[in-house]
C-alpha positions as CSV (number, residue, x, y, z in Angstrom):
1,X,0.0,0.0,0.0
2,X,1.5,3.3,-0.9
3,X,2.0,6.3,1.3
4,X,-0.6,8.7,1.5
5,X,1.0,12.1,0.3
6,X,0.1,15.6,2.1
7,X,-0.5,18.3,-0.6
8,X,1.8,21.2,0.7
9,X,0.2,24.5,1.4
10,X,3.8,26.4,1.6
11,X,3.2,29.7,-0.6
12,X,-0.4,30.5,-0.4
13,X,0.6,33.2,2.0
14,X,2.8,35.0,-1.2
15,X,-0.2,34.9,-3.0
16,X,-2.1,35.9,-1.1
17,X,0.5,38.6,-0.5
18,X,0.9,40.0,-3.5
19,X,-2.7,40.0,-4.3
20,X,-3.2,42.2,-1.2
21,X,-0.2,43.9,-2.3
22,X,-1.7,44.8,-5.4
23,X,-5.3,46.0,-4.0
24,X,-2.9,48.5,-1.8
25,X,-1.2,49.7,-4.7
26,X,-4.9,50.3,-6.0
27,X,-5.8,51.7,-3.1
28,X,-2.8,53.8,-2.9
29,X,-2.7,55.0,-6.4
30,X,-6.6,56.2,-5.9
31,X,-6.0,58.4,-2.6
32,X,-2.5,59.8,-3.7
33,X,-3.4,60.2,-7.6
34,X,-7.0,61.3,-7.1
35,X,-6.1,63.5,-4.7
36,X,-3.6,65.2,-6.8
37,X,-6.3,64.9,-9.9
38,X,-8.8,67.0,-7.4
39,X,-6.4,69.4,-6.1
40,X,-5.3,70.2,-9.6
41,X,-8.4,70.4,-11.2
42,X,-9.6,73.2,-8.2
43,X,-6.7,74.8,-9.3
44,X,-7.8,75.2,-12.5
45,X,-11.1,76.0,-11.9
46,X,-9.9,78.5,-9.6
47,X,-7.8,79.8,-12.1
48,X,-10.1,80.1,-14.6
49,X,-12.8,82.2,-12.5
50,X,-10.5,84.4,-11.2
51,X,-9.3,84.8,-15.1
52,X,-13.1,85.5,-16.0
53,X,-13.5,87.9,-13.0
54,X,-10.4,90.1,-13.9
55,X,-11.6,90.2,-17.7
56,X,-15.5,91.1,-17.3
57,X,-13.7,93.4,-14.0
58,X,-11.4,95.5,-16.7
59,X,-14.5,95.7,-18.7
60,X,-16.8,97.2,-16.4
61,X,-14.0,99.7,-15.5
62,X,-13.3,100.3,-18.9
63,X,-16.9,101.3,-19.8
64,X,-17.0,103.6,-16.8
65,X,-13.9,105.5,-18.1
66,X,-15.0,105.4,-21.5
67,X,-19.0,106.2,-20.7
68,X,-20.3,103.2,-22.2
69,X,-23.4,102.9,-20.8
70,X,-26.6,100.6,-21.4
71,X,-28.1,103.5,-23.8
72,X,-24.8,103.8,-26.2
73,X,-23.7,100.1,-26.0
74,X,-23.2,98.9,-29.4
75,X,-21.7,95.7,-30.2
76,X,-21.2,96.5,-33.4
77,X,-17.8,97.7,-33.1
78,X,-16.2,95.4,-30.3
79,X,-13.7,93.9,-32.9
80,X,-12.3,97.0,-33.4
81,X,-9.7,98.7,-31.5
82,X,-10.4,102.2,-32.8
83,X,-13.9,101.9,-31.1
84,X,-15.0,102.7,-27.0
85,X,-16.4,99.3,-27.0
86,X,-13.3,97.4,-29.3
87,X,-11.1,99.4,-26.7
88,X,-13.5,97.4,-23.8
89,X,-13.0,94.3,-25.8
90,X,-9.1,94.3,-25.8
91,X,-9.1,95.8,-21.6
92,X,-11.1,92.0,-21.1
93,X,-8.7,89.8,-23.1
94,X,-5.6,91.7,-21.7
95,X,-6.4,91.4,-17.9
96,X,-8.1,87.9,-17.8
97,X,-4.8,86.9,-19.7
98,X,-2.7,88.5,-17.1
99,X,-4.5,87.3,-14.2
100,X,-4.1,83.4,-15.5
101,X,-0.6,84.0,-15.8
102,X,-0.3,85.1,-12.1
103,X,-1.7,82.0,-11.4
104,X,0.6,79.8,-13.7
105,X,-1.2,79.5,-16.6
106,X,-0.3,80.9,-19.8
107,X,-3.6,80.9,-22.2
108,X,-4.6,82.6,-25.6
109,X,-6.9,84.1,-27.1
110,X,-8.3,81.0,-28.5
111,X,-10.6,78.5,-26.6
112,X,-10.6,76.0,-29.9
113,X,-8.0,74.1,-28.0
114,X,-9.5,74.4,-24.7
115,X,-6.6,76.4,-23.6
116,X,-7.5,80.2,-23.8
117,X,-9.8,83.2,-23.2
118,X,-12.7,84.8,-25.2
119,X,-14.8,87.8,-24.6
120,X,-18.5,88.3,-26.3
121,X,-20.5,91.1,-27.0
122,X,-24.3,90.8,-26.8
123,X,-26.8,94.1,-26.7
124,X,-29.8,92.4,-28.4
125,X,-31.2,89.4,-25.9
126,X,-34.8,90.5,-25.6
127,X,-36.4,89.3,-22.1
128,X,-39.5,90.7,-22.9
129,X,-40.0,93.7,-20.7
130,X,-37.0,95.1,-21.5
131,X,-33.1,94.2,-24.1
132,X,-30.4,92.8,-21.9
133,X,-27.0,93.7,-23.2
134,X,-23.5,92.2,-21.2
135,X,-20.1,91.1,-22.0
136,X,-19.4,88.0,-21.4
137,X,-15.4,86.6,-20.4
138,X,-14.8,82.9,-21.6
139,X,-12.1,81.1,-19.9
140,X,-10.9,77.7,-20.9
141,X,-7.5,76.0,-18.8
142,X,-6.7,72.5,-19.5
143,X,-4.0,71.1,-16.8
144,X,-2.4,68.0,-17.5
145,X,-2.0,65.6,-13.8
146,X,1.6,64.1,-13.1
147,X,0.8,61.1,-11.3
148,X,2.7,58.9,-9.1
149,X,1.3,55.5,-9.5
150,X,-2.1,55.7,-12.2
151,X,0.4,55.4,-15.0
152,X,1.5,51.6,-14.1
153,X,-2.1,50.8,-15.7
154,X,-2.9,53.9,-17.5
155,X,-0.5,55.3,-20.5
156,X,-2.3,58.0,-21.4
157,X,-2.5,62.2,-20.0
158,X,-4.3,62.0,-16.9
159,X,-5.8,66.2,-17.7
160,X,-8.3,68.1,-16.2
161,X,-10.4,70.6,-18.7
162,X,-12.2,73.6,-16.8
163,X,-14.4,76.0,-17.7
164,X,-15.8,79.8,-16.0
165,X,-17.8,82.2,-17.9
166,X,-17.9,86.2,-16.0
167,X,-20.9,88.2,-17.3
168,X,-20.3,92.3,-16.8
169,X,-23.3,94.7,-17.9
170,X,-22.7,98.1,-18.3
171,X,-24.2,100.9,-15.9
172,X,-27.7,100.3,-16.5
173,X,-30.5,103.2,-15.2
174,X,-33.1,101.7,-13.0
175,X,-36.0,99.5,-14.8
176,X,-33.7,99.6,-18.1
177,X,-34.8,103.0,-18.5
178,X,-39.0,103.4,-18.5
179,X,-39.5,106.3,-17.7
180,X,-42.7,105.7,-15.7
181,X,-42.3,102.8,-13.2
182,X,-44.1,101.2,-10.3
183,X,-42.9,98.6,-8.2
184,X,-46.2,97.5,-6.6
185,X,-47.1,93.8,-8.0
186,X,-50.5,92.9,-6.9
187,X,-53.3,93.0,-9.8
188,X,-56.0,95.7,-10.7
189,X,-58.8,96.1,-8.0
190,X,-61.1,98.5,-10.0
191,X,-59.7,102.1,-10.5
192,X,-57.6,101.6,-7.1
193,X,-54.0,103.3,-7.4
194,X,-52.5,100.0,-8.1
195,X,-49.2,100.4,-9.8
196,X,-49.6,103.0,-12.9
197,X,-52.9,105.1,-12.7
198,X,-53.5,107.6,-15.7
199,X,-56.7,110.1,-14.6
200,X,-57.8,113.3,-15.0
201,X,-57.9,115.6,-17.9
202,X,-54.5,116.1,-18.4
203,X,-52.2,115.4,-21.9
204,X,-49.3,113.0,-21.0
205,X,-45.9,113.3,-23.2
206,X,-43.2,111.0,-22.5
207,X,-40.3,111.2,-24.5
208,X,-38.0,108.1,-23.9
209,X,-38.0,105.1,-22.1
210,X,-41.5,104.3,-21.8
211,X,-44.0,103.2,-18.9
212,X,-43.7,99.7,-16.6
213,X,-45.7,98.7,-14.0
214,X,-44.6,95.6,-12.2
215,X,-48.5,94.3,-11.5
216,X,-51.2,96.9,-12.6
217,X,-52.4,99.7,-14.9
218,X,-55.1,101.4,-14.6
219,X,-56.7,104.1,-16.9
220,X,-59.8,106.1,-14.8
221,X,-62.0,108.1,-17.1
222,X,-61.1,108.8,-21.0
223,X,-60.5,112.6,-20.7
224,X,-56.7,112.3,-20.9
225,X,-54.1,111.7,-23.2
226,X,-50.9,109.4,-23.4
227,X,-49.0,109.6,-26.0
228,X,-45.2,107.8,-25.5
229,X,-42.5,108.1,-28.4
230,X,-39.9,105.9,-28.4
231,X,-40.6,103.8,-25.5
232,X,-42.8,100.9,-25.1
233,X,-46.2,101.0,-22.3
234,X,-46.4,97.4,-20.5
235,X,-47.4,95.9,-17.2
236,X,-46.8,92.7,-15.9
237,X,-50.0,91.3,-14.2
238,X,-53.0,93.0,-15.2
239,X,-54.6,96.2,-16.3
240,X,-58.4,97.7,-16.8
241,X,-57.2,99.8,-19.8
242,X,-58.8,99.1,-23.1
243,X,-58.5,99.8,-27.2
244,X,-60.6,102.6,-26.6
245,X,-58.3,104.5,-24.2
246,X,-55.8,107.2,-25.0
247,X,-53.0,105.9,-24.3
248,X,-50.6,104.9,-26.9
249,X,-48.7,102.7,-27.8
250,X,-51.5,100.5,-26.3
251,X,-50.5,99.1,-22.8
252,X,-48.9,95.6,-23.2
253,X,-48.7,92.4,-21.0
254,X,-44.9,91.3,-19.9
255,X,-42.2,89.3,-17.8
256,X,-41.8,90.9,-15.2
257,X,-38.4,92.7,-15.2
258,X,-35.5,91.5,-13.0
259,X,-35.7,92.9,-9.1
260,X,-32.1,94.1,-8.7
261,X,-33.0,96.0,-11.5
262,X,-35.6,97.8,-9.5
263,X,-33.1,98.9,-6.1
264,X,-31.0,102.0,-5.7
265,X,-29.0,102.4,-2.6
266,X,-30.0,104.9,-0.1
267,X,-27.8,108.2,0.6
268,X,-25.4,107.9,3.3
269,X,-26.3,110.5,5.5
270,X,-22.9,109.5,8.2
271,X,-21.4,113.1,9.0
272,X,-23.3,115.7,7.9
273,X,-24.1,119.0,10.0
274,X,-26.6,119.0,11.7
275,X,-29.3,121.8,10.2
276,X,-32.2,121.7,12.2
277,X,-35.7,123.0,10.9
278,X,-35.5,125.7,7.8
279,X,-39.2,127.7,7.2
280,X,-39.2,130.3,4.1
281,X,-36.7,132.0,1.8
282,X,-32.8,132.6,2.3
283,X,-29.8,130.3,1.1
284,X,-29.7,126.9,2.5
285,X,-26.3,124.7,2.8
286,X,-26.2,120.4,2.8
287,X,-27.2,118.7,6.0
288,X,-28.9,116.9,8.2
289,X,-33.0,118.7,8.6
290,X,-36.1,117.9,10.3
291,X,-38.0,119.5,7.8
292,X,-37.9,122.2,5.0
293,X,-40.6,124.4,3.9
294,X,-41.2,127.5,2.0
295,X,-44.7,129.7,1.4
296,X,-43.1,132.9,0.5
297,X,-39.9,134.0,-0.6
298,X,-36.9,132.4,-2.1
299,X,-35.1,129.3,-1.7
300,X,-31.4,128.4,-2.7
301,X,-29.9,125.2,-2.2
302,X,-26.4,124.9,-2.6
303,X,-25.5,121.9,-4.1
304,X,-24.9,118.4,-2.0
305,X,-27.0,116.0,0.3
306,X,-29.8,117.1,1.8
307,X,-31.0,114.3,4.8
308,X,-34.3,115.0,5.9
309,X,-35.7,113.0,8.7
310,X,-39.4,114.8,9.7
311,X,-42.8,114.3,9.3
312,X,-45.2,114.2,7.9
313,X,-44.6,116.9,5.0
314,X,-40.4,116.5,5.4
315,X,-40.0,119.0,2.2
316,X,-42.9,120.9,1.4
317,X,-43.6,124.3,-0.7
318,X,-46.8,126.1,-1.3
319,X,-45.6,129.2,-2.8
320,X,-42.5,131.4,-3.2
321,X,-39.7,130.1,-5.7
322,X,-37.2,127.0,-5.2
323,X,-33.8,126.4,-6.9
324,X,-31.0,123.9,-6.5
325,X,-28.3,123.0,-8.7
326,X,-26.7,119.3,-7.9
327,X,-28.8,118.3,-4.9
328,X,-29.9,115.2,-3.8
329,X,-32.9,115.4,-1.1
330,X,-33.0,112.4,1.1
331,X,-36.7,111.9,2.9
332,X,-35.3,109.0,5.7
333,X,-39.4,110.2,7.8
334,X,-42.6,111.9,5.8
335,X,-43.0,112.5,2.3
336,X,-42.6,115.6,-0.6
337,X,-45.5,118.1,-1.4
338,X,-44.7,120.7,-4.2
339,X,-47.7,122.9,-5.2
340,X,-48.2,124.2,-9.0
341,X,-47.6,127.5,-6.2
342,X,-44.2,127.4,-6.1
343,X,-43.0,129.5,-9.1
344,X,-40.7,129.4,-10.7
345,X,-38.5,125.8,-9.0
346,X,-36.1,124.6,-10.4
347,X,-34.4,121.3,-8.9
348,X,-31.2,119.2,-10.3
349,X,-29.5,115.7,-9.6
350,X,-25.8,115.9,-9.2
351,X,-24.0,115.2,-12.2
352,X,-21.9,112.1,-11.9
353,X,-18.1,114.5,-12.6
354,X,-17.1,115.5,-10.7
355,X,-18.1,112.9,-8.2
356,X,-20.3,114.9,-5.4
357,X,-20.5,112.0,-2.8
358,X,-22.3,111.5,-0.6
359,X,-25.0,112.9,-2.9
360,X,-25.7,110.7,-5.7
361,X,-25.3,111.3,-9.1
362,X,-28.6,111.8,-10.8
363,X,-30.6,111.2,-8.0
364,X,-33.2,114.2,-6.9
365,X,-35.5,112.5,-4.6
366,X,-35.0,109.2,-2.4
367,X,-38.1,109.2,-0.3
368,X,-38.0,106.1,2.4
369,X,-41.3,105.9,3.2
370,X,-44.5,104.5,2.5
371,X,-48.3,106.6,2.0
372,X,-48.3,109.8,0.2
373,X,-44.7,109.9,-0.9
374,X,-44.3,112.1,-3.3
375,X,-46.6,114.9,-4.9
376,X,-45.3,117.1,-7.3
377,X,-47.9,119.3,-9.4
378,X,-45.8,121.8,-12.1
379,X,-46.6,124.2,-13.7
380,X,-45.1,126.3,-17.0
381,X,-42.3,127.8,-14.6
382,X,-41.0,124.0,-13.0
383,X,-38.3,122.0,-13.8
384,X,-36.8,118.8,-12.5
385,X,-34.2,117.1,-13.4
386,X,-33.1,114.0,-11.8
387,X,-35.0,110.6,-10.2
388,X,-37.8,110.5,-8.5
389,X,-38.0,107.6,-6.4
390,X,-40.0,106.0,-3.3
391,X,-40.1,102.7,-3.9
392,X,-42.6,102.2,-0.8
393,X,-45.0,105.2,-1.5
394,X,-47.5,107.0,-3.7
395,X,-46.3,109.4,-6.4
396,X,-48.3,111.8,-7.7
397,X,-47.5,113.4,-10.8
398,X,-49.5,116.4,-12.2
399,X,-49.6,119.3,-14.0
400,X,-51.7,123.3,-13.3
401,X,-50.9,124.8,-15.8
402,X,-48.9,124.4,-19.0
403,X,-46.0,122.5,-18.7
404,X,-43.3,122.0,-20.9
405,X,-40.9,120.4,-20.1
406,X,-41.5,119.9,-16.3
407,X,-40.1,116.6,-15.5
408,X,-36.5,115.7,-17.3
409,X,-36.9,112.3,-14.9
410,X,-37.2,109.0,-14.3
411,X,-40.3,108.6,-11.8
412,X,-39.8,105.5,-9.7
413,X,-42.6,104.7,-7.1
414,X,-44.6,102.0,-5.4
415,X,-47.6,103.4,-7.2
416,X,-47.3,106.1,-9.8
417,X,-50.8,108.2,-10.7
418,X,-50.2,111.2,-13.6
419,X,-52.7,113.1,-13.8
420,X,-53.9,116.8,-13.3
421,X,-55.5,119.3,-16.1
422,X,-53.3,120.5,-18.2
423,X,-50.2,119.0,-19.9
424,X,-47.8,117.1,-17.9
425,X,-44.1,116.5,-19.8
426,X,-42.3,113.9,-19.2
427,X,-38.6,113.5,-20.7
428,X,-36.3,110.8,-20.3
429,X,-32.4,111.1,-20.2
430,X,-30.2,108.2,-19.0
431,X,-27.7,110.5,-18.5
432,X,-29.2,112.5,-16.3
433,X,-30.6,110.1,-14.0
434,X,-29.6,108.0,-11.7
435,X,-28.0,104.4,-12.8
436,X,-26.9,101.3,-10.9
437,X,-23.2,100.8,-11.7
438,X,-21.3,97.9,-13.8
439,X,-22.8,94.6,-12.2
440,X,-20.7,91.6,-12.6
441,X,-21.3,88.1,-11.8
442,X,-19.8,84.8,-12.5
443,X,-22.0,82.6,-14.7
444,X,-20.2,79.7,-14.6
């Protein structure tokens, strides 16, 4: 009978090993290689925003400097150097080149390869309720991985491809220029002051820019007249106005527009003098007031900010005569009341050079509060020039007598009524109001 012969188990253990060995090398080459893969590819991506950001950055700055605003941006020439925007064009490339380079990466001005920047001009993207126009900053990095152990089972580039996209729009006036704008959204409750309210007898021109309410508009009686050239009349929720009213062109339904596009910062009043209370004529100087008003004689307000914190009429005239060359008045408590009395007035916005903080370039009225805002009634001696604006209030707009031109202004109000008996002028100059500066944001 022959032996029996044990099958030897001597080795298992070395397989076993270097299978073990193997799964660690796995292991291994997934923590330290993917870690590297990860920590390059934020580099990258880090990279490329901050390219973007410097590019559509340059560009806003460059617009400023040039005055390229939302009214003269044309895309038309942004491939040419000789032009204000071709000069924005090559400020964007330049800078989002520059800024990749600070951060080790040398692109072009080609993205074909994945490897470069772009800039694009667009001033024709209808929303709807209003033509967005923004430069956009393309940045494309590709970053090649230098791995430690990946390349045992893997020959090829182990490369990360990123992407950020910056979007700059130029300094844009409040509502994307209407002339006419409420921000109160709810619908039409019968000929309630919801939103835009046209009444009375009176013939409305507004020149530029057009009317927008964000919910209602509302046309009481057919005694007066709109008539809007170049500029569009719209609302967003509903109105009660029909083909047969007077208003033209007829009021149309759209998107309602964008709500940053509706804020303005408030004045900082921090450090001014403290004025006290002013009643009647004489020459008045920037400060903080309780209240202003004038029955009889002359008013002068030297230009500046004007911080007015009483109630409930903070600024109010019933007669004498009112002028003020580059003055923003801040209601912070109470509202504005401006007879067809006062005559003649005559009230200007700041101009933006040179810069007179910490009033604000074409801003006239900032009124804080809610109620009866604003009421302004003109007359064939008024002018104003500037925005109008309580964006928790009434405005009321209207004229006395004859007048032409009475408001060079945007009119920017929780609800807006126009109305009155006579002719009430309207004219619309982005440069002479207020408008939000160069907003930039990353897209991508």
């Amino acid at each position: 009978m022959l032996p029996i012969q044990k099958k030897s188990e001597e080795g298992q253990a070395l397989v076993l090993l270097v299978l073990g060995f193997v799964a660690f090398l796995g292991f291994a080459a997934l923590a330290i290689d993917g870690g590297m893969v990860y920590s390059d590819r934020r580099h990258a991506q880090n990279g490329a925003d901050a390219s973007s950001l410097g590019g559509a950055g340059s560009a806003g700055n460059t617009m400023e400097s040039l005055g390229v605003f939302y009214a003269n941006f044309d895309c038309s020439g942004f491939g040419n150097a000789a032009t204000d925007i071709g000069q924005v064009h090559v400020a964007a490339l330049a800078a989002a080149s520059t800024r990749a380079t600070s951060n080790d990466y040398s692109i072009d001005y080609d993205i074909s390869d994945n490897h470069g920047v772009v800039a694009t001009c667009v001033d024709d993207e209808d929303k709807g309720s209003y033509i967005d126009k923004y430069i956009d900053v393309n940045t494309h990095i590709t970053r090649v991985t230098d791995t430690a152990l990946i390349h045992f089972v893997y020959s090829g580039p182990v490369q990360e491809q990123v992407e950020a996209v910056a979007r700059v729009r130029p300094r844009t006036p409040l509502a994307f220029g209407h002339a006419v704008v409420a921000f109160n959204d709810a619908p039409c409750q019968g000929n309630s002051l919801i939103g835009i309210k046209f009444s009375g007898s009176s013939d409305v021109d507004i020149n530029g820019g057009g009317v927008y309410s964000n919910g209602c508009m509302v046309c009481s009686g057919g005694a007066f007249d709109v008539d809007v050239v170049d500029g569009n009349v719209n609302y967003a929720d509903s109105t009660n106005c029909t083909g047969g009213d007077p208003v033209s062109p007829p009021p149309q339904q759209v998107s309602p527009l964008p709500s940053g596009s509706l804020t303005a910062d408030p004045p900082d009043c921090t450090g001014l003098p403290n004025q006290g209370s002013h009643s009647g004529g004489g020459t008045i100087n920037p400060g903080t007031y309780t209240q202003i008003t004038i029955s009889n004689g002359s008013l002068v307000m030297n230009p500046g900010l004007y911080c007015i914190t009483g109630s409930p009429n903070a600024f109010r005239a019933n007669g004498g005569d009112i002028s003020g060359d580059g003055v923003t008045i801040y209601v912070q408590n109470g509202g504005v009341d401006v007879s067809g009395n006062v005559d003649p007035i005559d009230l200007r916005a700041p101009d933006a050079n040179p810069d007179p903080s910490p009033a604000i370039s074409g801003m006239l009225f900032y009124v804080e509060t809610g109620g009866n805002a604003v009421q302004l009634t003109g007359n064939n001696n008024s002018y104003y020039e500037g925005m109008i604006y309580a964006p928790n209030g009434d405005v009321t707009i209207s004229g006395g007598n004859g007048t032409f031109p009475t408001f060079n202004t945007q009119i920017v109000g929780y609800n807006v009524e126009i109305t009155g008996n006579a002719t009430v002028d309207i004219n619309f100059n982005g440069a002479e109001n207020y408008a939000n500066p160069p907003k930039l944001d990353l897209q991508e």
